[in-house]
N, C-alpha and C positions, 0 to 999 in steps of 0.2 A: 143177169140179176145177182149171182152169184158174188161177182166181181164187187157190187156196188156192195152187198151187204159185207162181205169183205172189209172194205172199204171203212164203213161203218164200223167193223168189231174195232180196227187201226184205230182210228180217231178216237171211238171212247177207251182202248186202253191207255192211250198216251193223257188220256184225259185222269182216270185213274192213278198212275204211274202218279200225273204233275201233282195231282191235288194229296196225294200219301205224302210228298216231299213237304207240300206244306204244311198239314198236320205236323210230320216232325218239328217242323220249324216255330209252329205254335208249340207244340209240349217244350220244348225247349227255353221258349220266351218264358213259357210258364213256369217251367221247373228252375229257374234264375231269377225269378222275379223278387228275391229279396237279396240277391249275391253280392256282396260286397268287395271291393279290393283285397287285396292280402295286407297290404302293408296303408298308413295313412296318409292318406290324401291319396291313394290310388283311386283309380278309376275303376268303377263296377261292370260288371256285365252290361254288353248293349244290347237292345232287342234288336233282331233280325229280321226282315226283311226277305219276302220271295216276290219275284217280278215274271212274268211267262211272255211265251213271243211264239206269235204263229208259224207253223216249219213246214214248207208245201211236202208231201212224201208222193212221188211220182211212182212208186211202184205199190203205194194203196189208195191214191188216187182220190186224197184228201189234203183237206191243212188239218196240220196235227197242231197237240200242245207242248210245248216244250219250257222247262227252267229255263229261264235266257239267265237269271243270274240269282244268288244269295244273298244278299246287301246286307246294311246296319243301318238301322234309321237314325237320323242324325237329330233328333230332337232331343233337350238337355238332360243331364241326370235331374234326379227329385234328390233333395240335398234335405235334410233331418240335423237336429242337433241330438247328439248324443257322444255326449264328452268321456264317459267311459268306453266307449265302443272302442277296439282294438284298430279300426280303421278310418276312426275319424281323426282330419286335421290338427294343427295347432289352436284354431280358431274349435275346435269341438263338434264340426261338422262331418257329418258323414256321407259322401254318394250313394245314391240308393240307384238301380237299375230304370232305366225310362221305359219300363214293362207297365204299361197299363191292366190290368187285369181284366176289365171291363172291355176293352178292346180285343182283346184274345181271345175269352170269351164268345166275341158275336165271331170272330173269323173261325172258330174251330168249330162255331156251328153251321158258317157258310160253306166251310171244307166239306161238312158231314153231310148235307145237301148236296152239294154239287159233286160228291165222290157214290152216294144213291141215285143220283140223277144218272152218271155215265155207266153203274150197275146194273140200272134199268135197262139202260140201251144194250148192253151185250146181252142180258138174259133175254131181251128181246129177241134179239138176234137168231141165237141160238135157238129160240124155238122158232124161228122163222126157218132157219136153213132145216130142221129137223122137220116142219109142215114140208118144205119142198122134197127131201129126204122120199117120204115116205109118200108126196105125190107120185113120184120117177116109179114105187116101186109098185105099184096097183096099175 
């Protein structure tokens, strides 16, 4: 039994671990979300992109979660005119980052759920291994 709840604590830390990684990667989109090139007609910040891949772990005797990768979503910049901006075009144009806000938004709140969700499981845990604890000891 022990093994299994083991097991268990495994799977939801790797779960925690993945889901902080992507919080990051949300603050990130977020804190870029109006970054501009440096020079004009450069290209602004892109939003990022996290993708997970299930990982068998044979010595806790689950599938874990794992970052398979960091990506860049390939969807266009939002382009503005703003003819004095230091880094708009010849044409007066300027790249704006493809940060949705609205977007990041709901994932930093799916993060925040699913990162409570794997906190439940280990406090669970923990008071379970701590009931059997203190069965052995009566």
């Amino acid at each position: 039994m022990v093994d299994s709840l083991q097991a268990s604590l495994a799977v939801a830390s790797s779960g925690l671990e993945a889901q902080s990684t992507r919080m990051r990667i949300v603050s990130e989109n977020l804190a870029n979300a109006n970054s501009t090139g440096r020079t004009a007609g450069a290209d602004p910040y892109q939003r990022k992109t996290v993708t997970f891949d299930a990982e068998m772990d044979r010595a806790a005797g689950g599938q874990l979660v794992k970052v398979k990768e960091v990506g860049v979503d390939a969807t266009p910049y939002r382009v503005e005119y703003e003819p004095g901006h230091p880094a708009a075009d010849k044409a007066g144009y300027v790249k704006l980052p493809n940060v949705n806000m609205m977007i990041e938004m709901a994932d930093m709140r799916e993060v925040n759920r699913s990162y409570e969700a794997n906190l439940q499981v280990v406090k669970q845990v923990r008071s379970m291994v701590g009931m059997t604890i203190d069965l052995l000891r009566s």
